[in-house]
LUMVO-965723 format. One record per residue (C-alpha): residue in three letters; x, y, z; chain. Coordinates in steps of 0.1 Angstrom, whole numbers, plus 5000, padded with zeros to 4 digits. Example, Ala and Ser with C-alpha at 12.3 -4.5 7.8 and 13.67 -1.06 7.14 Angstrom:
<nodes>
NODE/code/u/v/w/unit
NODE/Ala/5123/4955/5078/A
NODE/Ser/5137/4989/5071/A
</nodes>
This chain:
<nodes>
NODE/code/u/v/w/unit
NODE/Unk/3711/6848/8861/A
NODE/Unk/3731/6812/8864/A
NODE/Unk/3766/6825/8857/A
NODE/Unk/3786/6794/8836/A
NODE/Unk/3822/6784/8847/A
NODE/Unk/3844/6781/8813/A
NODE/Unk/3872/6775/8819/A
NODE/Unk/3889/6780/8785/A
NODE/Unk/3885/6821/8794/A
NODE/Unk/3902/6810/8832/A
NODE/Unk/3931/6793/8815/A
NODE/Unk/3941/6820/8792/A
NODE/Unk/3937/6851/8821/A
NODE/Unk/3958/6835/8842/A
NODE/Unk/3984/6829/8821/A
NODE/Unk/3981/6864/8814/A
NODE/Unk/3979/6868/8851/A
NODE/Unk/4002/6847/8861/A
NODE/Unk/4031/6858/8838/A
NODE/Unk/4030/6893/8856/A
NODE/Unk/4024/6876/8890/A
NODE/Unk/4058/6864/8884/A
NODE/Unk/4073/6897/8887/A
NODE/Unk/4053/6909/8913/A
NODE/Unk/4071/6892/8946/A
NODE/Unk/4049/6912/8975/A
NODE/Unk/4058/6910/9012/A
NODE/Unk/4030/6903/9035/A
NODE/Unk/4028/6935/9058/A
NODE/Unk/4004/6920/9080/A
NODE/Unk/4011/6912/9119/A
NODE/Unk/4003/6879/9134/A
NODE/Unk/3981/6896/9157/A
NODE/Unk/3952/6918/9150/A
NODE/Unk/3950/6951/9157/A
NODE/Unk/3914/6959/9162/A
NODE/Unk/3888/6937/9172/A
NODE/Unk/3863/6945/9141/A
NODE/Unk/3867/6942/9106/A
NODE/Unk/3844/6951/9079/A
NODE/Unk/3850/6916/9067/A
NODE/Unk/3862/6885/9086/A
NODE/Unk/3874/6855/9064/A
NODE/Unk/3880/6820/9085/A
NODE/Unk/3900/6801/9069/A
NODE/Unk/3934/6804/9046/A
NODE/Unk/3929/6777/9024/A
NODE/Unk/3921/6783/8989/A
NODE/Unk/3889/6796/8995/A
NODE/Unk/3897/6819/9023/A
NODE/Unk/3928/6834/9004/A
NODE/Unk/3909/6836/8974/A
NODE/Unk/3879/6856/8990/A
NODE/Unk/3904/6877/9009/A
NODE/Unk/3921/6891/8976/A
NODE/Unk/3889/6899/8962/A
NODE/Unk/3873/6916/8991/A
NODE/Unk/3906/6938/8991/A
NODE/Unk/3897/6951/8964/A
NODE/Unk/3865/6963/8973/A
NODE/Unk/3868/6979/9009/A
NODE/Unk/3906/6977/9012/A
NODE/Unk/3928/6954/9030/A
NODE/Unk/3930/6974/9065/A
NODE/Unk/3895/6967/9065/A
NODE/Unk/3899/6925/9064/A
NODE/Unk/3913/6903/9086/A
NODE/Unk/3916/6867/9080/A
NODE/Unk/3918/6838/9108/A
NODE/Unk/3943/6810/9102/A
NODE/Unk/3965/6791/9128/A
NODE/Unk/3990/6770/9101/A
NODE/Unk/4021/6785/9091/A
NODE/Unk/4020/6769/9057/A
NODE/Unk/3994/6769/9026/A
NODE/Unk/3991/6738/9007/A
NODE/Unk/3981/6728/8969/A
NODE/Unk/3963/6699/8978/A
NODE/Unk/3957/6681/8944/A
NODE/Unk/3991/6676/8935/A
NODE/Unk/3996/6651/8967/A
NODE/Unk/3981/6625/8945/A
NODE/Unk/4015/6629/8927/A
NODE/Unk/4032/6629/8956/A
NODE/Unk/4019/6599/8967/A
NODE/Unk/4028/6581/8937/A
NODE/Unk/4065/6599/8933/A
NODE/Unk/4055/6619/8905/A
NODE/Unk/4059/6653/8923/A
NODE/Unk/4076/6662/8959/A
NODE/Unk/4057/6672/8988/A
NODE/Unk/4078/6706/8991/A
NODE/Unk/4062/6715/8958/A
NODE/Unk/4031/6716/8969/A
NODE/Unk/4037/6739/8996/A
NODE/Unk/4041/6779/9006/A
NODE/Unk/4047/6796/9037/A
NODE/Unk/4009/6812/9047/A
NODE/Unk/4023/6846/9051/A
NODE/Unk/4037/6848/9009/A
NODE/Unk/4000/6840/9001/A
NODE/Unk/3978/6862/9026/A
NODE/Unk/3971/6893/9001/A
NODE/Unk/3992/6923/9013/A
NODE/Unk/3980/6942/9038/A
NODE/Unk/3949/6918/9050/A
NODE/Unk/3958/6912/9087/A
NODE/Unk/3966/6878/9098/A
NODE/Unk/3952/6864/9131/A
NODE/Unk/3969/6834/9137/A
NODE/Unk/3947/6818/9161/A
NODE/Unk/3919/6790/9159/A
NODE/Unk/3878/6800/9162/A
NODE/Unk/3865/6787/9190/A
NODE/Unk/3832/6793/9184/A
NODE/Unk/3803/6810/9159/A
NODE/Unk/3782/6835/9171/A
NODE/Unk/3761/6849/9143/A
NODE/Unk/3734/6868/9164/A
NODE/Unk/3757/6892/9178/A
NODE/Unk/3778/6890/9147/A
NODE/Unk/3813/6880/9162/A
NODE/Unk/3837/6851/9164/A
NODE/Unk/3856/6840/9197/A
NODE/Unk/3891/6828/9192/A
NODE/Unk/3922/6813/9218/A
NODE/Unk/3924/6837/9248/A
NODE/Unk/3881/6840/9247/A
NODE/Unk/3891/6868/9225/A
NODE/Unk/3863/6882/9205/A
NODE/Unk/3863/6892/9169/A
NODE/Unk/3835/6915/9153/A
NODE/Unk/3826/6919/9118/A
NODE/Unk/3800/6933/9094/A
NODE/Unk/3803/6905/9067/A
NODE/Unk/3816/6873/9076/A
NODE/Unk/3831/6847/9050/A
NODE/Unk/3835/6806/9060/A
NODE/Unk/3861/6790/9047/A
NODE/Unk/3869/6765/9070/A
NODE/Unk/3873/6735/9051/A
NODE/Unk/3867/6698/9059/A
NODE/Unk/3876/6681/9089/A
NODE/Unk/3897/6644/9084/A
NODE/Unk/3888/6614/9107/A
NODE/Unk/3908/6589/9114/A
NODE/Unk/3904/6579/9145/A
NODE/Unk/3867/6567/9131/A
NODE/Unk/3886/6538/9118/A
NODE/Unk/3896/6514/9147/A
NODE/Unk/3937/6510/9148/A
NODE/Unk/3939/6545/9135/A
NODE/Unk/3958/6569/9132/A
NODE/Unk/3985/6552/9153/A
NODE/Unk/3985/6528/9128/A
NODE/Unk/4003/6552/9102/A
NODE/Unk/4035/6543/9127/A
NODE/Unk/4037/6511/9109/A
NODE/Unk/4051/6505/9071/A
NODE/Unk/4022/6493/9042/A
NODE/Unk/4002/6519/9051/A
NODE/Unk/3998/6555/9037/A
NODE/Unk/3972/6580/9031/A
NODE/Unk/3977/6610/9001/A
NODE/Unk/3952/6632/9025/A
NODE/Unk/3971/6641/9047/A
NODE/Unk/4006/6658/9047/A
NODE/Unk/4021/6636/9074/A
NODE/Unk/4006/6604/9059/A
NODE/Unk/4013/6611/9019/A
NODE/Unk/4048/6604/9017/A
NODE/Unk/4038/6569/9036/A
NODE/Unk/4019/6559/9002/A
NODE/Unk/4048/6560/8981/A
NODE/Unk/4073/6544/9005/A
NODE/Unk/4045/6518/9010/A
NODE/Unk/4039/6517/8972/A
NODE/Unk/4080/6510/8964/A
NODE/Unk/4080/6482/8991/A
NODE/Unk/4052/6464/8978/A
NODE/Unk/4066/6429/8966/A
NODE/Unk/4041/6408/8964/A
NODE/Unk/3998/6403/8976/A
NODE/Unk/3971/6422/8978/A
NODE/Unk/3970/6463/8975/A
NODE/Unk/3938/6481/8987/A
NODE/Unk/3928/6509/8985/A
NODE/Unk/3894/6525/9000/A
NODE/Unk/3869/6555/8998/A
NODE/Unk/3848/6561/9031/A
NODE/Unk/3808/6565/9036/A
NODE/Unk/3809/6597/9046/A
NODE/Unk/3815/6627/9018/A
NODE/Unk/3853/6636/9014/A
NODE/Unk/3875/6662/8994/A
NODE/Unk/3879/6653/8955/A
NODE/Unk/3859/6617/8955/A
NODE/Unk/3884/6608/8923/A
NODE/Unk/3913/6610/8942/A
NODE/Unk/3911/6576/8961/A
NODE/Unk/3909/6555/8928/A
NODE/Unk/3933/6578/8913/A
NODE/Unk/3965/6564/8937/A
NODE/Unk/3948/6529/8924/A
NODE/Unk/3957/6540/8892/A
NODE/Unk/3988/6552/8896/A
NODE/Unk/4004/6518/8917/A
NODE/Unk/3989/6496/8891/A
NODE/Unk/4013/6518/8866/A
NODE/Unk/4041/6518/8893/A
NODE/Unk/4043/6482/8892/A
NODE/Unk/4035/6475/8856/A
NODE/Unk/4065/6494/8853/A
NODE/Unk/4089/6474/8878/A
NODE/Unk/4077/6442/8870/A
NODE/Unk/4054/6437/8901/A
NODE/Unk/4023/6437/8886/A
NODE/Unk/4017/6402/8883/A
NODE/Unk/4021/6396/8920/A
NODE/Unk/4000/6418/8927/A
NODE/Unk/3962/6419/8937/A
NODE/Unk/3949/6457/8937/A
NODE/Unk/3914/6461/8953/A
NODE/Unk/3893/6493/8956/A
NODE/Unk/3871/6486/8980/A
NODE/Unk/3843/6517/8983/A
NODE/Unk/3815/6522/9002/A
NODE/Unk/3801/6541/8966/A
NODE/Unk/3774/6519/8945/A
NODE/Unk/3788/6534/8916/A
NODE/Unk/3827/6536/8903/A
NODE/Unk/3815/6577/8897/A
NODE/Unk/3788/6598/8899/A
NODE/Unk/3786/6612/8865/A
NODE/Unk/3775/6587/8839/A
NODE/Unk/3798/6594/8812/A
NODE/Unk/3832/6590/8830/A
NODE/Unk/3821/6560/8849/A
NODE/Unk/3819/6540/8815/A
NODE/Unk/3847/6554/8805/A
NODE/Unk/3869/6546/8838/A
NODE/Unk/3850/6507/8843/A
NODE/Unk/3866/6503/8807/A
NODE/Unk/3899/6513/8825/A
NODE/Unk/3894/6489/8854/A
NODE/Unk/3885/6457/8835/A
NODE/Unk/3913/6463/8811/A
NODE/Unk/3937/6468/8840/A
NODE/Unk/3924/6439/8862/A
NODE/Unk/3912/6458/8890/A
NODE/Unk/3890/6444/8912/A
NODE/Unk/3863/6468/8928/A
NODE/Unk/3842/6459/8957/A
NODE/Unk/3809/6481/8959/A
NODE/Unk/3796/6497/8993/A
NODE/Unk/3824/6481/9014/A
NODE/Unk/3834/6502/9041/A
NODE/Unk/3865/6502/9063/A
NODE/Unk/3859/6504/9097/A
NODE/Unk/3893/6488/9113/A
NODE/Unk/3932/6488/9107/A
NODE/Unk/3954/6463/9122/A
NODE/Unk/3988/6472/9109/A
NODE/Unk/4003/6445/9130/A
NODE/Unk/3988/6418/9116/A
NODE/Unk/3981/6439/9084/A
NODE/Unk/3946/6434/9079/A
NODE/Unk/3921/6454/9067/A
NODE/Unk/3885/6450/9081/A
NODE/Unk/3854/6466/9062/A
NODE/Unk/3818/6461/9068/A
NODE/Unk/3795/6455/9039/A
NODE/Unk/3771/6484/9040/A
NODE/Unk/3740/6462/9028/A
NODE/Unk/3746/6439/9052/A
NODE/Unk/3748/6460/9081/A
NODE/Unk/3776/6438/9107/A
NODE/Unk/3787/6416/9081/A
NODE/Unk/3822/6419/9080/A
NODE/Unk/3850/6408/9060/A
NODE/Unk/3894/6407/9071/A
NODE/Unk/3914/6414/9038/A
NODE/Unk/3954/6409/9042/A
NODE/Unk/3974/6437/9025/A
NODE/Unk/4006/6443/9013/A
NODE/Unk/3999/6476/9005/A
NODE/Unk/3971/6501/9022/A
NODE/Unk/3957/6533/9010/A
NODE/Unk/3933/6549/9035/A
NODE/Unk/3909/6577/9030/A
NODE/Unk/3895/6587/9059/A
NODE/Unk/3862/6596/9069/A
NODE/Unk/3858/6631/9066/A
NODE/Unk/3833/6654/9081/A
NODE/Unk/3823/6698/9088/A
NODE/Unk/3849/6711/9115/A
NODE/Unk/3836/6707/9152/A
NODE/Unk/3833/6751/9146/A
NODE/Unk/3807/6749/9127/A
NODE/Unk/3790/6719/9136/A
NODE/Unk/3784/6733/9172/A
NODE/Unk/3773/6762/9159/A
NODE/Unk/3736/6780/9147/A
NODE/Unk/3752/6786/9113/A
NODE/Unk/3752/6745/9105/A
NODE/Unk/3726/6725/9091/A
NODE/Unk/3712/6691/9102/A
NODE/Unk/3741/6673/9092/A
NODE/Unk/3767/6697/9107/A
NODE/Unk/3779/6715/9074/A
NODE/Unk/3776/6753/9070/A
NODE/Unk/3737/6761/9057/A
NODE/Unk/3742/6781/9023/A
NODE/Unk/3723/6789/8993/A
NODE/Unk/3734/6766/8963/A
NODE/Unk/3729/6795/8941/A
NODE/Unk/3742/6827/8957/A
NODE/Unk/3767/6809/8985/A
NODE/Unk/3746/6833/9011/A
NODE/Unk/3737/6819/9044/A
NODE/Unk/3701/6804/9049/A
NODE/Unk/3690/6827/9080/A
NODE/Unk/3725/6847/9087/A
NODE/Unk/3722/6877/9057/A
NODE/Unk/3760/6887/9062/A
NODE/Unk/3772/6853/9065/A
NODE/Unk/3784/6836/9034/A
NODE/Unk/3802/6803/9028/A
NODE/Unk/3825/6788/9002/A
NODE/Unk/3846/6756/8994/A
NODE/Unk/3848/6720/9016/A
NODE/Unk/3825/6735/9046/A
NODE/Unk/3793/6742/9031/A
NODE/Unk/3761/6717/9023/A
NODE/Unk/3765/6724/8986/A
NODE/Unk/3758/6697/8966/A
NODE/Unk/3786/6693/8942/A
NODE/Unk/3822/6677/8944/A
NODE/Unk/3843/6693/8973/A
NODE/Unk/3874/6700/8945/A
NODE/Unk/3897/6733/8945/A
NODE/Unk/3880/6734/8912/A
NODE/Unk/3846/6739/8930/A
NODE/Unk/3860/6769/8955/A
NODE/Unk/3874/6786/8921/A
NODE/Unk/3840/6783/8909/A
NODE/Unk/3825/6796/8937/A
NODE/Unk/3845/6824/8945/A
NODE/Unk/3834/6844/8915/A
NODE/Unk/3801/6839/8926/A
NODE/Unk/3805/6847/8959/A
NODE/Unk/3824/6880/8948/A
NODE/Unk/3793/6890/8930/A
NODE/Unk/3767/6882/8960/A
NODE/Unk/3786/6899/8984/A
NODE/Unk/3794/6932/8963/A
NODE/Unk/3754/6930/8956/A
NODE/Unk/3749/6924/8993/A
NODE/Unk/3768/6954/9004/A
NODE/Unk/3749/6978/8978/A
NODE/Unk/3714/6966/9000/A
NODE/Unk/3706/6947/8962/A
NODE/Unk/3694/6909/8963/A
NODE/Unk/3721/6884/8947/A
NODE/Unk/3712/6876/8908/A
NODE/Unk/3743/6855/8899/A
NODE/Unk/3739/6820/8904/A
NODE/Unk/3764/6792/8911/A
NODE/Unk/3755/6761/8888/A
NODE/Unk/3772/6734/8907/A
NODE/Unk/3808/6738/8886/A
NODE/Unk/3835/6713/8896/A
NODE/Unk/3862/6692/8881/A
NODE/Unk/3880/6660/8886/A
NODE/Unk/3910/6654/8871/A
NODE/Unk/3910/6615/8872/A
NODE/Unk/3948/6604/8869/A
NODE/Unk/3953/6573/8852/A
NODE/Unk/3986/6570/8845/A
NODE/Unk/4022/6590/8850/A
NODE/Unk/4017/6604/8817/A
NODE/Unk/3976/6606/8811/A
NODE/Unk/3940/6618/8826/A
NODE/Unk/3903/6618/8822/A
NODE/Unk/3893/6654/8824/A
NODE/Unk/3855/6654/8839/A
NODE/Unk/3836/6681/8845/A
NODE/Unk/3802/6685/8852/A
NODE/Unk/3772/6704/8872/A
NODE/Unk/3749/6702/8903/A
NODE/Unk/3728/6679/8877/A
NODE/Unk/3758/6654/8875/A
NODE/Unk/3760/6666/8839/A
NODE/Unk/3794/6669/8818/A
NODE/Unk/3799/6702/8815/A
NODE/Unk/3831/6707/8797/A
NODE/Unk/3858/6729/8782/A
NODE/Unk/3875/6716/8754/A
NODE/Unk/3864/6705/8719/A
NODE/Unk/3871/6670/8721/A
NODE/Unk/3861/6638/8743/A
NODE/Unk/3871/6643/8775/A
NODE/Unk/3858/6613/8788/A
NODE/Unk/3886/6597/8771/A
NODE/Unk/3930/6595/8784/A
NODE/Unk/3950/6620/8770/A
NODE/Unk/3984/6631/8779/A
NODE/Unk/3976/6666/8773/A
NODE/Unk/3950/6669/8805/A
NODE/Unk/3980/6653/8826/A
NODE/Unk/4001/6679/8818/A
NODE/Unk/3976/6700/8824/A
NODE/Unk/3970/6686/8858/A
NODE/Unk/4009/6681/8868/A
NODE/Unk/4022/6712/8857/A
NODE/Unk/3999/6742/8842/A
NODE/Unk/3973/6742/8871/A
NODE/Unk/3994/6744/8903/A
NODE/Unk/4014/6775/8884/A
NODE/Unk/3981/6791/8879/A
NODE/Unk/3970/6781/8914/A
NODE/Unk/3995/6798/8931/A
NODE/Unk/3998/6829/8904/A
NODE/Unk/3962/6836/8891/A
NODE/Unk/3935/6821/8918/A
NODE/Unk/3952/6829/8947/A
NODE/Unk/3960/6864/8934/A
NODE/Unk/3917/6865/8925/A
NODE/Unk/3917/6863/8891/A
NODE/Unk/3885/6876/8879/A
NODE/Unk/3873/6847/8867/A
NODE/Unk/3847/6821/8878/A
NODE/Unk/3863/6785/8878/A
NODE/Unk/3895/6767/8884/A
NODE/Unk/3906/6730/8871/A
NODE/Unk/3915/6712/8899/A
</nodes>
């Protein structure tokens, strides 16, 4: 049974949901510290997958029975950085302490996993401590790398240089972005896969606006330089976004990769990835990095991974491969669709309905169909709403072209979806999909 993700039924629950969220302030009652050392079900993780799965499995075997591992004090609404980067929203918005979104009750281990060891069904965390569980949920995200690019990260110390991935870095983009003056602005996306793949041309977007609007533009060269053959992956929106680029100005270099900063000199070195060793030095005035990105060193080391280091799940039913009680969602898994909170929102009602099937001894029938959105910000004030499948097919919610700018979707994306982030998918609305 493929299970679709509309999310015209998402929007209007959790408003609904939201709304009495609202008035529903809960304290965490959880301790830092477990109590036991086995839990019916262990989530790893409290991003919004692991927060997400840990309200819904409350439901079902209560929350003295869950315990979820996470060693950050603070939860973070990761699409809005590309706001912040461009001074459209402030970092603190995007932020909430980790113990106000934990579900009630759920206890909190706040340590890191050490290691994975799915034979003997436990998990070893600081101390050599060892955690045992009955089901076990991955939600461990995706794992940045800087220090793959020669001259990074210690090159973030200098000024023209910023980064919307990363909470110490995304504040650096706008500062860099409101001393530009004049030269060249680049921007890059990495060969290796990465969180929401729109987001590095999105900041392109936005600093061409930026300095349309302050009178820089016309000193400026802005260069996306990505190690992609194709602007995006999903016919439709690329036309619709090369349209945007050519009526712009913007210069895009296909499969260029950045392999070296050198923020004194501020020049940006990327090897062309058909020539392999050809190289080319670009001065900048302004840098946008995204890093290489790749599965936490957890899983990677460990038997639950696949080839290429990623946990090893069913596309359909998010259930591991050889592991029967082991299920993944969100950045860590091989699934093959756009790493987007849009994606985990999608999942997670899946998920909910392979595990609840799993625990009556019944074989998984819902099926996951590759859901995930992209919000592609184009302006201050508009958007390009795609959405689309495993199949790199639009699959989409509202009545109209979505392929095309409106100011409606930017609204949408600034303002409507981190409320009903934080007060309907957190909270495990039960729904199946999320706008990013």
């Amino acid at each position: 049974m493929v299970v679709p993700c509309p999310p015209t039924r998402l929007l209007a629950s959790f408003l609904q949901r939201g709304a009495q969220q609202t008035s529903k302030f809960q304290l965490h009652t959880g301790t830092h510290c477990a109590a036991k050392d086995y839990y019916e079900v262990l989530v790893l993780g409290g991003g919004s997958g692991g927060i997400t799965m840990s309200s819904r499995m409350k439901r079902k075997v209560g929350a003295k029975n869950i315990a979820i591992i996470e060693p950050c004090e603070n939860h973070f609404y990761q699409p809005l950085w590309t706001l912040v980067g461009a001074g459209a929203k402030k970092l603190v918005s995007s932020s909430r302490s980790m113990a106000s979104v934990i579900p009630s009750g759920v206890e909190w281990i706040k340590s890191r996993v050490r290691e994975l060891d799915p034979d003997s069904n436990c998990v070893r965390i600081d101390d050599e401590r060892e955690i045992s569980y009955k089901y076990l949920i991955i939600a461990l995200g995706i794992k940045l790398e800087f220090e793959k690019i020669k001259g990074l990260p210690e090159g973030f110390r200098y000024p023209k240089i910023g980064s919307n991935y990363s909470v110490r870095t995304v504040e650096k983009t706008w500062k860099a972005l409101q001393g530009f003056k004049e030269g060249n602005a680049i921007f890059t996306f990495p060969n290796t896969p990465i969180k929401c793949a729109g987001a590095p041309q999105k900041i392109m977007y936005l600093s061409d606006a930026y300095m349309r609007k302050t009178g820089k533009r016309d000193k400026a060269n802005i260069i996306f330089n990505t190690s992609l053959g194709v602007i995006f992956g999903v016919k439709k929106y690329a036309e619709a976004l090369e349209e945007i680029i050519k009526a712009r100005d913007l210069k895009v270099n296909y499969r260029q990769n950045l392999i070296e900063v050198r923020p004194e000199k501020n020049e940006a070195v990327f090897e062309n990835l058909d020539k392999p060793g050809e190289t080319q030095v670009i001065s900048y005035e302004m840098l946008h990095v995204t890093p290489p990105m790749g599965p936490p060193d957890v899983v990677r080391a460990s038997p639950l991974a696949d080839s290429a280091g990623w946990v090893d799940v069913n596309k359909e039913t998010l259930q591991h491969k050889k592991y029967p009680n082991v299920f993944g969602i969100g950045d860590c898994t091989n699934l093959p669709t756009s790493k987007t909170a849009a994606a985990v929102a999608a999942q997670s009602g899946i998920l909910d309905h392979t595990i609840s099937l799993i625990m009556k001894n019944k074989q998984p029938v819902y099926k996951y169909d590759g859901y995930t959105s992209c919000p592609l910000v184009t302006n201050y004030n508009k958007v390009v709403l795609a959405e689309f499948d495993y199949n790199a097919q639009p699959l989409e919610t509202f009545p109209f072209d979505q392929s095309k700018e409106r100011f409606s979707m930017y609204v949408m994306k600034a303002d409507l979806m981190p409320f009903l982030y934080w007060n309907g998918l957190l909270n495990s609305c039960d729904q199946e999909s999320l706008v990013e």
